[in-house]
Each structure stands twice: as structure tokens, then as C-alpha cells.
N, C-alpha and C positions, 0 to 999 in steps of 0.2 A: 786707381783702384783696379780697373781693367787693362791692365796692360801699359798702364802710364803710367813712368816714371819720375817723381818729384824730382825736383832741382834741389841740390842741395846750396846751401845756403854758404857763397863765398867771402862771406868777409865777415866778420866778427858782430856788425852792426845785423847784419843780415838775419845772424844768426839770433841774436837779443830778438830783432824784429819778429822771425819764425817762432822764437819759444814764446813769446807773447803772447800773436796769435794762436801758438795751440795754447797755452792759457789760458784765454780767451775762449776758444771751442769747447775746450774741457768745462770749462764755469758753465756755459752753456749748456754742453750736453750732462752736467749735473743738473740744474735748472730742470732741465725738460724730463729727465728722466725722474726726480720727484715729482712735478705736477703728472708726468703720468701712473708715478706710484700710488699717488694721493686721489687721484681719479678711480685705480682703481680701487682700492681697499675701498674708498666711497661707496665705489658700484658695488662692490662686496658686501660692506655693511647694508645696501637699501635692500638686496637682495635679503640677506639675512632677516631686515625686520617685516620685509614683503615676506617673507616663508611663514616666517613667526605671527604674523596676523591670519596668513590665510589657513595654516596650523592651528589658532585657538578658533576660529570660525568653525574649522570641521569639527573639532575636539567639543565645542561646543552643541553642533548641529548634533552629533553624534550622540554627545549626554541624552540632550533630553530626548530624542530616539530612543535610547536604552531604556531613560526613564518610563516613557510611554508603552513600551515594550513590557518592562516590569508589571505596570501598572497593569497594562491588560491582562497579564495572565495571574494578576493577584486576581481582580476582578473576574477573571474566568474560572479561576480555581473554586473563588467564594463561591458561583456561583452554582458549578457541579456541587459543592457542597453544601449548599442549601436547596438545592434539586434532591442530593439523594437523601436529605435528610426529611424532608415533606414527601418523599418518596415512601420512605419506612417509616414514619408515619400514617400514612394512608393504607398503606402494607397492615400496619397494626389494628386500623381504626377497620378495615376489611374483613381482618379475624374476629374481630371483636361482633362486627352486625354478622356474621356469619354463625357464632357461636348464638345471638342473642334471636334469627332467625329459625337454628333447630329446638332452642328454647322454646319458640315461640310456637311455632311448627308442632311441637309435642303436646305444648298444651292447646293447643286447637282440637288438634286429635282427640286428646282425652275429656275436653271441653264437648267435642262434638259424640265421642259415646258415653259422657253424661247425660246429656242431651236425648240421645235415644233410649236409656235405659229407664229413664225417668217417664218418657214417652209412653213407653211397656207397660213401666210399672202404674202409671195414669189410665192407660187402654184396661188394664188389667182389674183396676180398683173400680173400674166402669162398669166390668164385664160383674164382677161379684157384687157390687152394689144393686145393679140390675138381677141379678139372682134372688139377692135378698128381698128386694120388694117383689117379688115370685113369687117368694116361697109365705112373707107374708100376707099375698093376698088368693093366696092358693091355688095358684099355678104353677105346677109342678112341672110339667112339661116343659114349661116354656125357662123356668128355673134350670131343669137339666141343659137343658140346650146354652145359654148364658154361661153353665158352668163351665161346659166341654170348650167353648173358645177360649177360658183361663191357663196360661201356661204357669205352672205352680213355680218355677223359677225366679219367675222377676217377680213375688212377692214381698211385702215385708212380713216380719214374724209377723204381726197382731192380726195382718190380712190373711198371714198362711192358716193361722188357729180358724179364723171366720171360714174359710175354705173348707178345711176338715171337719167343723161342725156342719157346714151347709151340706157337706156329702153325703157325712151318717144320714141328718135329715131326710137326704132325698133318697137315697140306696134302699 
């Protein structure tokens, strides 16, 4: 191989003998060169089903990740939207005591100058009842003076007539 050269094979026998031996080598290195063929596609194949399992490991690891993934932003979505929906809700339910507040608010008010007018007109029917038992026990004085604290306003009609009759009276 290196620089050395084969003997060539001088006799007939020699030569039978030589072609033998490479026949012999040749079977050989057929032999060895399929167990190393066989070896590797082997290696090849384990490789292959080694990729192929650690491939449906990720491919699975992966799923349910994504699943999870999904899931939480279904879950997160539902949930802004059940937030803004009890949001406008209460948004709603806000206007509603708000409006039912100035209602309320109004009639207080007019509740409360009810209340004072009523008061007047009490103060008022006190002040000319107290005139009237004046006038009929013949105090006239004391009649005027009861009358003059009457504000003819907050009367009713039938007290305003009692009024105008008890003035002629005393005038």
C-alpha cells in the first residue's frame, strides 16, 4: 500500500492460490461492509424512533400548554365579561336610587312645606278662635289684638268669612 510492492504470483498454481485469497478478502470485506451497513441504518432507525418519541413528548407537552393557555383566557375573557356586565348593572341600579333619591328629596320638601303651612294655618285658627271667644265675652280689646296677629293668607275660605265677620264686629 505504501510504497510496497506485491509479488506477482509466478506460476499458474500461485496464481489460482492469489485469486482465492482475494476471494476470500473480497467475501470478507462484503461480510463486514453489510454488518457495518446493518449497524448503521440500525443506528439510524433508533435514532429516528428516539426523535419520534421525544417529538410526540414536546408535541404533547405543548397541547396541553396551549390547552391551558386557551383555557385561561376563555376564563379570563368570561370574567371581564361578567365584571362589566355587574358593572352596568350597578351603573343602572345607581341611576335608578339616584332618580328615586330626587323623588324622594322632592317630596320631603313639599312634605316639609306641608307641614309648615298646616302649622300657619293651626297658629292661625288659634289666633281667631281666641278672638272669637273675645268678642263673645266682651272683650274687644283683647279681640283686636288676637285679630291683628292673623295673617289672612294661610286661612281657609269658612275661616277667612269668620275673619271678615269678626272685623265688621270689631271696626
Amino acid at each position: 500500500m505504501f510504497g510496497k510492492k506485491k509479488k506477482q504470483p509466478n506460476t499458474l498454481q500461485d496464481q489460482v492460490t492469489a485469486e482465492g485469497n482475494n476471494q476470500i478478502q473480497f467475501e470478507k470485506n462484503i461480510k463486514t461492509l453489510w454488518i457495518y451497513t446493518t449497524l448503521f441504518c440500525l443506528f439510524a432507525l433508533v435514532l429516528i424512533v428516539v426523535s419520534s418519541i421525544i417529538q410526540s413528548k414536546i408535541n404533547s407537552k405543548a397541547e396541553y400548554y396551549q390547552d391551558q393557555y386557551e383555557n385561561a383566557q376563555t376564563s379570563s375573557q368570561s370574567t371581564i365579561k361578567n365584571i362589566q356586565d355587574e358593572n352596568a348593572a350597578l351603573k343602572k341600579d345607581i341611576e335608578t336610587y339616584k332618580q328615586k333619591a330626587e323623588r324622594l328629596e322632592t317630596l320631603s320638601q313639599t312634605d316639609t312645606q306641608l307641614l309648615n303651612d298646616a302649622a300657619e294655618l293651626i297658629e292661625n285658627a288659634q289666633y281667631l278662635l281666641a278672638a272669637q271667644q273675645y268678642v263673645t265675652n266682651g272683650r274687644m280689646e283683647q279681640a283686636r289684638a288676637e285679630l291683628k296677629k292673623i295673617n289672612k293668607d294661610k286661612l281657609s275660605d269658612s275661616m277667612l268669612e269668620i275673619y271678615e265677620t269678626l272685623q265688621k264686629r270689631l271696626d
